[in-house]
Every structure is written in C-alpha cells, then in structure tokens.
Backbone bond lengths (Angstrom), bond angles and torsions (degrees), N, CA, C in turn:
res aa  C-N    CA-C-N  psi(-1)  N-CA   C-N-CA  omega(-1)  CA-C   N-CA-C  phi
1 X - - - 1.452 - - 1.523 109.73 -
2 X 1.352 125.45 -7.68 1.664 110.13 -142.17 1.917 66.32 -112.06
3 X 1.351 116.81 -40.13 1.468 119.18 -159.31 1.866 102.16 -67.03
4 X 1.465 103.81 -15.44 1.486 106.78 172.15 1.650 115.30 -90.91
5 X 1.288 137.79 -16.34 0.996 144.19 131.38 1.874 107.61 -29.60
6 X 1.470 103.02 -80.99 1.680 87.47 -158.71 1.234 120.73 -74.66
7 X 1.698 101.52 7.25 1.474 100.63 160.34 1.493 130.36 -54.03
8 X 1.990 88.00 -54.74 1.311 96.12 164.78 1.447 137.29 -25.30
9 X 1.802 102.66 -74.71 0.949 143.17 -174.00 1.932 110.01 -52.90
10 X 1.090 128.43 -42.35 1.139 138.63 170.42 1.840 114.35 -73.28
11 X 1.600 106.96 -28.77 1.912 102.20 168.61 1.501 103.24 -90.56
12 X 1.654 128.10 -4.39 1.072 102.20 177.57 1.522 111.02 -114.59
13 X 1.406 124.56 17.16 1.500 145.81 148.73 1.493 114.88 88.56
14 X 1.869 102.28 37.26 1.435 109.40 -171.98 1.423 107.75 -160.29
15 X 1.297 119.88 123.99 1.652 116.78 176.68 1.189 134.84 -50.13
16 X 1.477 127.47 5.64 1.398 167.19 -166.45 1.047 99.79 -85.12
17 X 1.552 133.20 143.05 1.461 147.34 150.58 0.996 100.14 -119.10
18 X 1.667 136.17 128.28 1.073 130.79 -177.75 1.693 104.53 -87.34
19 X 1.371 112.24 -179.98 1.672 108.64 169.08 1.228 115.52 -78.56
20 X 1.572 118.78 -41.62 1.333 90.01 -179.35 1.180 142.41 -60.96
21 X 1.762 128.38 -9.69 0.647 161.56 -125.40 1.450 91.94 -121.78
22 X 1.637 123.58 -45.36 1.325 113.34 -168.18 1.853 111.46 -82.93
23 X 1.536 96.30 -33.52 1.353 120.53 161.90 1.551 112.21 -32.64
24 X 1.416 125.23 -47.11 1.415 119.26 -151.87 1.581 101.97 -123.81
25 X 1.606 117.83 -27.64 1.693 122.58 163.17 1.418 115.61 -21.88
26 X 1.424 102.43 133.27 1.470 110.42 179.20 1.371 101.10 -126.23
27 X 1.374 108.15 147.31 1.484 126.10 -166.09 1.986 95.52 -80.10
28 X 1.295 125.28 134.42 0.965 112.85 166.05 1.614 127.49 -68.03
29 X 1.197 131.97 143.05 1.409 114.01 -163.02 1.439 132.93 117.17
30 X 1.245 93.55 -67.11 1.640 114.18 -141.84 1.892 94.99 -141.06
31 X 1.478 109.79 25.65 1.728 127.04 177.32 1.685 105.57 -26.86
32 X 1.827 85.36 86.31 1.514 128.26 179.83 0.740 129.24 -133.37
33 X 1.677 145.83 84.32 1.669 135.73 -164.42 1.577 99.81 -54.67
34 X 1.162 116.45 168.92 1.323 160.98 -159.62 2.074 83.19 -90.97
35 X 1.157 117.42 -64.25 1.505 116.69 -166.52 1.354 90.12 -75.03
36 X 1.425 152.50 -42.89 1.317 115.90 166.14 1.391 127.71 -74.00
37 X 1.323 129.53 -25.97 0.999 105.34 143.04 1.150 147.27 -16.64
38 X 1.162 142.51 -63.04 1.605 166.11 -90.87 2.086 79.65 -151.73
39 X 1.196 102.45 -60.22 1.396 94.90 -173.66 1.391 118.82 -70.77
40 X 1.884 124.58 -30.31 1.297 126.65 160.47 2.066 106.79 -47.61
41 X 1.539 112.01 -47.45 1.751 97.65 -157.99 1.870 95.33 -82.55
42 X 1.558 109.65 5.64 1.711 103.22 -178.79 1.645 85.16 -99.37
43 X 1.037 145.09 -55.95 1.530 122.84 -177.42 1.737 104.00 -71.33
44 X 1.358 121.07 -2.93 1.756 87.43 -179.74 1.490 87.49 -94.27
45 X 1.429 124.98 -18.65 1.958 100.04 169.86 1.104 113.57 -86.13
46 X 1.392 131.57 -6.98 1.509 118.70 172.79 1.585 103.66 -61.40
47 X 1.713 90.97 -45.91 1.940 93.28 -163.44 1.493 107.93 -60.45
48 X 1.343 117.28 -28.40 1.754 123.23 -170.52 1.286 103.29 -74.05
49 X 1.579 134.61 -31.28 1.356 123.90 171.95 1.407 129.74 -66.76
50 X 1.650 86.42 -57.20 1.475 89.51 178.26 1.111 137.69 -70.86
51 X 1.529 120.66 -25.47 1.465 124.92 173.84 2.068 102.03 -64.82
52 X 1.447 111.38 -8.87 1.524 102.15 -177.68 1.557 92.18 -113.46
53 X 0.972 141.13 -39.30 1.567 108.70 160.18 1.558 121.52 -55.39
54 X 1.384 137.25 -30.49 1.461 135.83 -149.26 1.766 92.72 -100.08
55 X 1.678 118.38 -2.49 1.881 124.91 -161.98 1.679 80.03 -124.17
56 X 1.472 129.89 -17.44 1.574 129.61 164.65 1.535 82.43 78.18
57 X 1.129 131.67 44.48 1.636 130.41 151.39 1.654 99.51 -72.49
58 X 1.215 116.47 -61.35 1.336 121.71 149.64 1.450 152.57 -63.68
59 X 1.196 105.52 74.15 1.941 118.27 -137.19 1.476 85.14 -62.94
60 X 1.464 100.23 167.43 1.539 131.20 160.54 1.669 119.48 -38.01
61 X 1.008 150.16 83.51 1.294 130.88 -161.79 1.525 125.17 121.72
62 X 0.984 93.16 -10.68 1.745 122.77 -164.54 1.592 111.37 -65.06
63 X 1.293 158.37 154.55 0.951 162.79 138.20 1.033 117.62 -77.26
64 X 1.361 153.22 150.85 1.556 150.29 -172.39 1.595 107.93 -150.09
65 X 1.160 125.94 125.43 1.323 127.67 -157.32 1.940 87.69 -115.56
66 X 1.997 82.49 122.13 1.883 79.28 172.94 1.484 117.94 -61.33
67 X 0.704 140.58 -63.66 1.395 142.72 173.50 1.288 134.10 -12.56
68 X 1.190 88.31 -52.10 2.290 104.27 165.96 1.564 88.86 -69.99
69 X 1.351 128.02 -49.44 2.021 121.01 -147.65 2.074 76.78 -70.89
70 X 1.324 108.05 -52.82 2.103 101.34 177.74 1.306 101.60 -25.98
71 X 1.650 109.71 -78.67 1.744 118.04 -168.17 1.639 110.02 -43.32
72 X 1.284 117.89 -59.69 1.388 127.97 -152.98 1.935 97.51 -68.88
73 X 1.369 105.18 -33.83 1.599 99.20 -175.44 1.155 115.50 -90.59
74 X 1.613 119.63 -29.85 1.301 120.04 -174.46 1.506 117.94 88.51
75 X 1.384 115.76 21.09 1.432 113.80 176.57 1.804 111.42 -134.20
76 X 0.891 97.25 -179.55 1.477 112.70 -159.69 2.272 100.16 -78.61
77 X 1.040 100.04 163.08 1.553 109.62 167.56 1.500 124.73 -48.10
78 X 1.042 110.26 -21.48 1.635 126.16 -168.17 1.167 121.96 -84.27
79 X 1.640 119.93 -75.65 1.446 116.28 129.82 1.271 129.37 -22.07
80 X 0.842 138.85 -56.79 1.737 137.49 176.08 1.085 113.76 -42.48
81 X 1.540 109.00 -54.81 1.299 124.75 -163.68 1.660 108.79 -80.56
82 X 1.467 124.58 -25.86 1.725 139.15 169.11 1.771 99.58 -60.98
83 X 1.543 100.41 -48.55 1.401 105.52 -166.65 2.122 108.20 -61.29
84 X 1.418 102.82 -77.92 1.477 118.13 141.96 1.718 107.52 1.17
85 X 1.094 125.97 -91.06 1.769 135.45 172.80 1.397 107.22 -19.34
86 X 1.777 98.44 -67.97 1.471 106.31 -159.45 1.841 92.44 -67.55
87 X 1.086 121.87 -40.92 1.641 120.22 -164.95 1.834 85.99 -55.70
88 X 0.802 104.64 -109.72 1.741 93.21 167.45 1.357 121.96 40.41
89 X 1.514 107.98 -88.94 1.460 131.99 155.39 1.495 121.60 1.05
90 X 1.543 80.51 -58.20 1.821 108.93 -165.05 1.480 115.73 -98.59
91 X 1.884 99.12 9.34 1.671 97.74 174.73 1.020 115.60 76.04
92 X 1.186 127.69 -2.29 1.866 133.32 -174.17 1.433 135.60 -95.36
93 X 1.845 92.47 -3.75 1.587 118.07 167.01 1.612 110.78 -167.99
94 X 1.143 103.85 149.34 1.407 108.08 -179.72 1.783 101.23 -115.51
95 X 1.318 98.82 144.93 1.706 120.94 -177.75 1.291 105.88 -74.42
96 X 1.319 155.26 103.62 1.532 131.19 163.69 1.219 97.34 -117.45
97 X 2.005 107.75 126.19 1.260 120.10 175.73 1.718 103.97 -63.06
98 X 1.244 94.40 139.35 1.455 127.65 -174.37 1.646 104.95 16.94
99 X 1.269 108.09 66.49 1.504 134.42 121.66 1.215 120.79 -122.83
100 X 1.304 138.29 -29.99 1.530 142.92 -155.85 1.405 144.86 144.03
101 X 1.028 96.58 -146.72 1.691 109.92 171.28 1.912 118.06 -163.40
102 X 1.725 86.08 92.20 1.110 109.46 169.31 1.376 135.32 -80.32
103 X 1.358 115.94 139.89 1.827 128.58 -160.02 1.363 84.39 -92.93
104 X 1.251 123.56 110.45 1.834 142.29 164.63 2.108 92.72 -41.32
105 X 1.227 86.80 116.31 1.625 94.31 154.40 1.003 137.50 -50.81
106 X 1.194 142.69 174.53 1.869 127.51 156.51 1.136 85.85 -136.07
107 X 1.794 87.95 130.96 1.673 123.79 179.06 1.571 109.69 -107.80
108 X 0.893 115.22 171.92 1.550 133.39 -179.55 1.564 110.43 -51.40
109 X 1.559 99.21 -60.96 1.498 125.63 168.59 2.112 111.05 -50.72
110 X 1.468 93.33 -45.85 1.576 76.64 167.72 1.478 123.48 -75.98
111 X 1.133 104.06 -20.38 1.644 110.90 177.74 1.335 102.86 -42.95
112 X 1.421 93.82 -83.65 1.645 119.85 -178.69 1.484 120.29 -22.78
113 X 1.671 122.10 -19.19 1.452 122.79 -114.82 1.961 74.14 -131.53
114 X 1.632 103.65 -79.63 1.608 102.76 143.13 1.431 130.65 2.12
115 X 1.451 99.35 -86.41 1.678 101.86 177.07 1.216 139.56 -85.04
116 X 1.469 101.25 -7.07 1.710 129.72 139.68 2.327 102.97 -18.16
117 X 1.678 75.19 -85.17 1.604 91.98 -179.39 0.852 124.38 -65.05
118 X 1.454 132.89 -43.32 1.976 118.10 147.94 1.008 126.38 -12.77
119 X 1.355 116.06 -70.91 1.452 128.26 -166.95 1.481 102.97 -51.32
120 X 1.830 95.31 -49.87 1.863 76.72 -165.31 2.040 107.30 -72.76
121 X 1.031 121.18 -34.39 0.970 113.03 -168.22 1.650 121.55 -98.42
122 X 1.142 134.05 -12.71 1.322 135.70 145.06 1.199 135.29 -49.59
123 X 1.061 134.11 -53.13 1.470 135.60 -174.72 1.485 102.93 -87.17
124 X 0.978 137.78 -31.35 1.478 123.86 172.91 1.892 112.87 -86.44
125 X 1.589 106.68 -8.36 1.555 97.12 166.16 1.598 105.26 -90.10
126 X 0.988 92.59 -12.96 1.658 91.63 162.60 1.566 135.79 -57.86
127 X 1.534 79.04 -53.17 1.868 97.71 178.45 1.397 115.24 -73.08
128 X 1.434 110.15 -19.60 1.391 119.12 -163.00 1.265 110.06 -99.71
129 X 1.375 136.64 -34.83 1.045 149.26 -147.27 1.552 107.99 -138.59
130 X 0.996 124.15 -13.80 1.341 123.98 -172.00 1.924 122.73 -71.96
131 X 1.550 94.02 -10.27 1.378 103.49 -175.48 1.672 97.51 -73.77
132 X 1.293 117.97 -35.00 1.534 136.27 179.01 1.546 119.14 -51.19
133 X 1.162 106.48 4.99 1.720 115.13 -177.07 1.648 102.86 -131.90
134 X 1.499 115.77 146.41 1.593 127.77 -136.79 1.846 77.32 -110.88
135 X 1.136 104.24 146.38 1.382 126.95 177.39 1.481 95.21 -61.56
136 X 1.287 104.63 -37.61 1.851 100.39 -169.04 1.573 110.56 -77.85
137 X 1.323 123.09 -8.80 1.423 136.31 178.37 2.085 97.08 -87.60
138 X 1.201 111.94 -52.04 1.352 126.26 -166.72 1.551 89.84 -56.01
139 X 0.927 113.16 -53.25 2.007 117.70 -155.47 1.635 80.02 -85.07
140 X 1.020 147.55 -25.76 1.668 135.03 178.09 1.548 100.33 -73.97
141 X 1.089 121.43 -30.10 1.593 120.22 -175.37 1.594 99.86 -98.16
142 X 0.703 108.68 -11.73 1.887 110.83 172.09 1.011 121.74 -71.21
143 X 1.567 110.40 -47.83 1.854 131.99 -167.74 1.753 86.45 -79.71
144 X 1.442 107.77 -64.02 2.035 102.62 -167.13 1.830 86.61 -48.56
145 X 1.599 127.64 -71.01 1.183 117.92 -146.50 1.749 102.68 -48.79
146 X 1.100 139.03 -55.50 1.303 136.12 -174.20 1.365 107.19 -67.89
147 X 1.789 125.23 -11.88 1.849 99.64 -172.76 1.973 84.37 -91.28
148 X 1.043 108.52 -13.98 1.905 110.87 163.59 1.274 117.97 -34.18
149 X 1.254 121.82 -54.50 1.476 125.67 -157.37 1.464 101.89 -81.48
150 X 1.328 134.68 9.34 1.531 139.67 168.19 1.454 90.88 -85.64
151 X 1.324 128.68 -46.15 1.321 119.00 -178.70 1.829 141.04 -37.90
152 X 0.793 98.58 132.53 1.668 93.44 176.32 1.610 126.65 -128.40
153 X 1.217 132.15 91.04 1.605 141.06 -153.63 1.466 111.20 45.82
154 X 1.327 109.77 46.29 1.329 114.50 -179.16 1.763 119.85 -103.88
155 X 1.799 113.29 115.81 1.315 105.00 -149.45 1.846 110.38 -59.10
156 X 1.153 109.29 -18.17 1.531 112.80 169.72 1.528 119.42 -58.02
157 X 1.264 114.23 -27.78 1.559 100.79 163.02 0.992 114.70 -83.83
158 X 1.362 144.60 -5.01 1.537 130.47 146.44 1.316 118.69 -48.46
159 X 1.459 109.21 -55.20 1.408 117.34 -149.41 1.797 92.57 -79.79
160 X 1.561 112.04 -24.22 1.906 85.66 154.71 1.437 127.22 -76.01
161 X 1.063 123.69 -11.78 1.246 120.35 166.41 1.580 126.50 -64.07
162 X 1.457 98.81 -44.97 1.238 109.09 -178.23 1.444 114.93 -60.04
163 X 1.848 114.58 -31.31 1.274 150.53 165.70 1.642 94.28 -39.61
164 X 1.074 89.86 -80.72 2.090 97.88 -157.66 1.471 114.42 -54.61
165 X 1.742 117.44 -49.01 1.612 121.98 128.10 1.738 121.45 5.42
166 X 1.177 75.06 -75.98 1.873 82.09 -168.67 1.341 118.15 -66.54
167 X 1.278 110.89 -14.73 1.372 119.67 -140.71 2.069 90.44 -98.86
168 X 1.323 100.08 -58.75 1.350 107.79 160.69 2.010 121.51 -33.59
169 X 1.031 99.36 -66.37 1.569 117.00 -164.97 1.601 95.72 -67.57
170 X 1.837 114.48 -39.57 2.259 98.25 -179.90 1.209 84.90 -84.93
171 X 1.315 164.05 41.38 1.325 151.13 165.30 1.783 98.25 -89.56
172 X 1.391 113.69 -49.76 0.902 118.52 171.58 1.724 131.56 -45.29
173 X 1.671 99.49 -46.07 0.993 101.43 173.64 1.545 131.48 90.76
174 X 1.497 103.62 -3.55 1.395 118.99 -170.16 1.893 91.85 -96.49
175 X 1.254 102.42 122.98 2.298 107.09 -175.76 1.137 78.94 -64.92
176 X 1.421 133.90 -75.29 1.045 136.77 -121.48 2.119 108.95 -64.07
177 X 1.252 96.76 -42.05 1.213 124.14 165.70 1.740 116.14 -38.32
178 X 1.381 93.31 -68.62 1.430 105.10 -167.87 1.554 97.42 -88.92
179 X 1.878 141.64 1.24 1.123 125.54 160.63 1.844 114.76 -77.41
180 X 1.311 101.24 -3.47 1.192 127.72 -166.13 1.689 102.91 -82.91
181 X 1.323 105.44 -52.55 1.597 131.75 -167.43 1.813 100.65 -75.92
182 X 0.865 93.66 -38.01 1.237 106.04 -172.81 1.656 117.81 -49.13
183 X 1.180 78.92 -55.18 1.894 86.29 178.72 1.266 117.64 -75.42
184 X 1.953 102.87 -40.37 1.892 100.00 171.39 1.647 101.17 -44.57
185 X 1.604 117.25 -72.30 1.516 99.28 -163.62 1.225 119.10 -67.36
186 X 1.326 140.84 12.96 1.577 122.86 146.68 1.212 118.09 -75.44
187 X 1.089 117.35 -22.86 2.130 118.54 175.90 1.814 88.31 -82.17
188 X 0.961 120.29 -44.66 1.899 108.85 -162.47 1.802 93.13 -86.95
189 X 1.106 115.47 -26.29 2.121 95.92 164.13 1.576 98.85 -62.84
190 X 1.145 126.34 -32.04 1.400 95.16 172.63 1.791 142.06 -89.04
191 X 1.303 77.32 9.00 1.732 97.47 -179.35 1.453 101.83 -98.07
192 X 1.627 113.85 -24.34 0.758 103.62 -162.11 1.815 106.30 -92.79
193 X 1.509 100.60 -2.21 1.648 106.52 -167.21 1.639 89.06 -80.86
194 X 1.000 100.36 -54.46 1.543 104.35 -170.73 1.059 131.87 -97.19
195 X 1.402 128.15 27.02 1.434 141.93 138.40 1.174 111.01 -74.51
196 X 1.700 120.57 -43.56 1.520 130.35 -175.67 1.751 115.20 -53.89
197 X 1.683 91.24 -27.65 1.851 96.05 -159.77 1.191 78.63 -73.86
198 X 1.720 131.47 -76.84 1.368 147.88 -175.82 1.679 115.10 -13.59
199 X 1.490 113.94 -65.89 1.277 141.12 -169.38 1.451 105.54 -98.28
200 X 1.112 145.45 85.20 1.446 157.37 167.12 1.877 98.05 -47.70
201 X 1.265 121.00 -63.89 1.489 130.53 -171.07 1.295 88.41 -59.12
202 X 1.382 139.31 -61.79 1.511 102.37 -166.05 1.963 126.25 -61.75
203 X 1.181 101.02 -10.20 1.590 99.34 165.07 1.246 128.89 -53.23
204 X 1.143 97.53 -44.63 1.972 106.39 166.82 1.209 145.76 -96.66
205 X 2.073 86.52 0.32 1.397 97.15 -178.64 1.277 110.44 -95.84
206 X 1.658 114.95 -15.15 1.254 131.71 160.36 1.739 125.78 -61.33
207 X 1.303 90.29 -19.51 1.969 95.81 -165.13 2.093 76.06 -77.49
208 X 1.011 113.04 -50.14 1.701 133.39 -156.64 1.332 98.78 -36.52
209 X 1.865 98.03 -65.23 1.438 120.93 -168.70 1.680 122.39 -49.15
210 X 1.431 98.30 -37.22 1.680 111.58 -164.47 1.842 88.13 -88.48
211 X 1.197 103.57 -31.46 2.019 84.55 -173.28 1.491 91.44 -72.24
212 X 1.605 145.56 -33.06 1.232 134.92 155.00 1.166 111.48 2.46
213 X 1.421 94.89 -84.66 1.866 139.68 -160.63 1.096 90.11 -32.56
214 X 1.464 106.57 -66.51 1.921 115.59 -138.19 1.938 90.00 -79.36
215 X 1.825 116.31 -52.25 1.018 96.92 -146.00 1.727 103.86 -78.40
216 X 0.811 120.82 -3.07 1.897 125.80 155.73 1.799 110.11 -56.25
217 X 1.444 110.01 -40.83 1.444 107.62 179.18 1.800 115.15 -72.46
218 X 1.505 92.24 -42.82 1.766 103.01 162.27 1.502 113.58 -37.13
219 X 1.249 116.90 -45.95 1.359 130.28 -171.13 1.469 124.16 -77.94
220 X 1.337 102.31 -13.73 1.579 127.15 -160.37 1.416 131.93 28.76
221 X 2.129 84.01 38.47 1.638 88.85 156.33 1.178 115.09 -107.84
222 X 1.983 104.95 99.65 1.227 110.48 170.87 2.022 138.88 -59.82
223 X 1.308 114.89 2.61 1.130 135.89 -151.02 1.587 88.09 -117.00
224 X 1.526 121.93 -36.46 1.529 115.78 165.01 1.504 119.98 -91.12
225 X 1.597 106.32 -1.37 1.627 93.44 178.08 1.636 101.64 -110.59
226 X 1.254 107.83 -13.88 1.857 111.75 135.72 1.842 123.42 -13.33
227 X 1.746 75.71 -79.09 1.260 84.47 -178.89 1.959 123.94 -76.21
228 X 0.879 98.95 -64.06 1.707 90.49 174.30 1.568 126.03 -51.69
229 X 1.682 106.23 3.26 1.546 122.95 162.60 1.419 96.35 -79.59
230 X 1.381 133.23 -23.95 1.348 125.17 -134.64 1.811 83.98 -120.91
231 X 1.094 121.53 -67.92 1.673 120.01 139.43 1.641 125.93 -7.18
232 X 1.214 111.78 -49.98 1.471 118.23 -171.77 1.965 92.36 -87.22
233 X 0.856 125.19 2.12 1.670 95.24 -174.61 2.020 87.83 -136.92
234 X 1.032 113.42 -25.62 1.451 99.54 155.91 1.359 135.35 -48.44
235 X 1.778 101.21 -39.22 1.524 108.32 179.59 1.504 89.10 -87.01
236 X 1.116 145.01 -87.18 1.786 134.93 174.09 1.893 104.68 -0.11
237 X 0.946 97.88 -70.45 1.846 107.25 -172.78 1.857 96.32 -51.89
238 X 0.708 114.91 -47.78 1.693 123.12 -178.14 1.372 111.54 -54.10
239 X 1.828 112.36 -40.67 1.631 111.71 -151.91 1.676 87.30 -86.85
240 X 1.572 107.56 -48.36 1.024 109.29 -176.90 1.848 123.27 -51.90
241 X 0.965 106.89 -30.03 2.068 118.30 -163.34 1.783 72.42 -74.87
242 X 1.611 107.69 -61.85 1.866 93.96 -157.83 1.176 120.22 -51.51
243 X 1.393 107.98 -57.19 1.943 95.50 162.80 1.112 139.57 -30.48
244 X 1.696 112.94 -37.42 1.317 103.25 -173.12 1.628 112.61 -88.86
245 X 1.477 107.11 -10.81 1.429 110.58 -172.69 1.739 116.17 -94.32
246 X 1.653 105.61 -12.28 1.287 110.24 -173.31 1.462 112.32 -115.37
247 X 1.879 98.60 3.55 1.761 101.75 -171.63 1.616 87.68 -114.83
248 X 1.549 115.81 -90.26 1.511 103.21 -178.90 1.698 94.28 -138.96
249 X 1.406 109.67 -168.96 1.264 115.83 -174.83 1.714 122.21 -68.17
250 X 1.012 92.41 -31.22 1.888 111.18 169.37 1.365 99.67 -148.55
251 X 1.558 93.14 165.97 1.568 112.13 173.99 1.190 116.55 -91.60
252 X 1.335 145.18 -21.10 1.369 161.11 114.91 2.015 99.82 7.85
253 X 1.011 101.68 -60.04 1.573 97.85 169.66 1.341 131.32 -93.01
254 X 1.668 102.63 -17.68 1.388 110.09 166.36 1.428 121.73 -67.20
255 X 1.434 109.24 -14.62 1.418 123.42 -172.16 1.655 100.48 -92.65
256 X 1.323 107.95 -5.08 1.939 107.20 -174.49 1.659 98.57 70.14
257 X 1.533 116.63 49.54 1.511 102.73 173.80 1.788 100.11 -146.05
258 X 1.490 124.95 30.18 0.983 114.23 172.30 2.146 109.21 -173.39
C-alpha cells in the first residue's frame, strides 16, 4: 500500500500524498479504500476489548497497557486509540492521562443504576411485544435454556442469556431502544459473570426463571410473562446487590485490581 502512495506521489512530482487522495485510494486486489480499512482494524479492536472486558478477561479494576492491546490486535495506534474513545463512551474504560487505561469497576450505584433501567424497560417489552416471537423461536430457547442447566461456569450460558435478553428487546424493533440496551447488557454480562462464579444458586435459578419467561409466552399469557420477567431480574438485582455488600465494595477490588 505505502509503494502505491509513492507511486502517486512520484507522477505528481512531489513527496506529498494529499488527503484526498488517501480518502478515496483503493487497495489493489482486494477494491478497499484505505478509510475502510482503517475503520474495519478500529471496530476489530473495539470488538477485541470489549467482548474481554464484558467475559471479565479484563476484570473490573484492571489496567490495560496500549502496547500489548497494539501487539495482541495487530493494528496501528490510531485505531486503538478510536476504539479506546468509543469504549469510553460506553463506560467500559476510563482514559487517565499518563496513567492508562482503566476497566471502570462495578459499584453498588452501578448496580442499582442497571436495574433501575430493566425494570422500566423489560417487563413491559415483554408484555407488549412478546406476541411478536414464533412459538418455533420460543421452544428453540426452551430446549438451549434447559440443555443450560447441565452447565457449570460455562461462558456459553451467559452468552444464552445475553441471547434471550436480546431477543426480547429487537423484537420490538425500536434501534433506538435496543442502542440503549445494548450497552446496559454489556455492563450487566459482567455482573452477571461474576455473580454466577460467586453465587452457584443463581445458575439454576436463572435456567428456572427464563423457562418461566418463555413458558408463560408459550401460553400467550403475556401479562404473566410480564411478570416472571419482572421476577427474574429482582432475584438477579438481589444476588447481585448481596455480593457486593457482603463481599467488598466493588469487584474491581475483589478481583485484587483496585
């Protein structure tokens, strides 16, 4: 790519690449500007962070040295640093000039703050929207939710949770909604990773809760899968508050990282 630059640069009789020029460059080959490029290696390090802070590979408290996230992703400072910003954005690291890049803790107050917005917006996209999902989708989340409960701290039973979650809230269909949702459940996968390690009973009390959910929707009484939506994150909101109040003040230090 750089040798297609001084191609440029040598027919137009100056060591200069102008911008527009970098703006609109196409990779020979593989007919790819240069700006998507650049924007593919800033979402593949956004995606490499966050899926390891939100799986607590990257605990609460954590320090993260740019340099290793350079090595480990394979991209340049720039990207990193776009990716980095936007994580930010999303509450999922804090910038501190010349100390780092710190993984935001979860406090009590974020707990609270989290299931604040559940409440209001879960159980009534439930009631509201729930007719909008195919019996043949419901009984697919039925069979995974029950072959779950064989599980044991296994990160795939998160990621159905996070599943059945999601699945509710795009049913609706409102972006704005679910750009909203989006970010709560990357801060609550991590409450939810590490309440699970802590709290063994909520693993199964969770598999319990969601066959609730679904088999009330089976039934298409939406007004009871309302409620055992509303049931399922009270006891979640509960497991989570006790941990943090009977273990330490955050998990960020419970993890020995703050």
């Amino acid at each position: 790519m750089l040798n297609v630059y001084k191609m440029y640069a040598r027919r137009n009789g100056n060591g200069n690449v102008p911008n527009p020029f970098l703006r609109i460059l196409r990779i020979p080959g593989k007919g790819r500007s240069v700006e998507m490029v650049e924007r593919n290696l800033k979402d593949k390090a956004y995606n490499y962070i966050k899926e390891r802070i939100i799986r607590c590979e990257f605990l609460p408290g954590q320090f993260l040295v740019e340099a290793e996230l350079i090595r480990a992703i394979d991209a340049s400072r720039t990207p990193i640093r776009e990716a980095l910003n936007k994580l930010e954005q999303d509450r999922l690291i804090t910038i501190l000039p010349k100390r780092g890049i710190l993984v935001n803790d979860i406090t009590l107050a974020d707990i609270n703050a989290i299931y604040e917005v559940r409440f209001l917006v879960e159980p009534p996209v439930v009631r509201k929207y729930g007719h909008l999902i195919s019996d043949a989708k419901l009984e697919e989340m039925l069979l995974k939710n029950n072959a779950s409960a064989a599980l044991e701290h296994d990160l795939n039973e998160y990621d159905l949770d996070s599943e059945l979650h999601n699945l509710f809230i795009e049913t609706c269909g409102n972006t704005y909604l679910m750009e909203l949702m989006q970010r709560i459940f990357a801060q609550n996968h991590r409450v939810r990773i590490l309440s699970g390690e802590r709290l063994e009973y909520r693993l199964q009390a969770t598999v319990r809760e969601h066959e609730a959910i679904l088999e009330e929707l089976l039934k298409k009484d939406y007004t009871a899968a309302e409620e055992a939506m509303r049931i399922h994150l009270e006891h979640s909101r509960e497991a989570a508050v006790t941990l943090m109040t009977t273990d330490v003040r955050s998990w960020g230090r419970a993890a020995g990282n703050g």
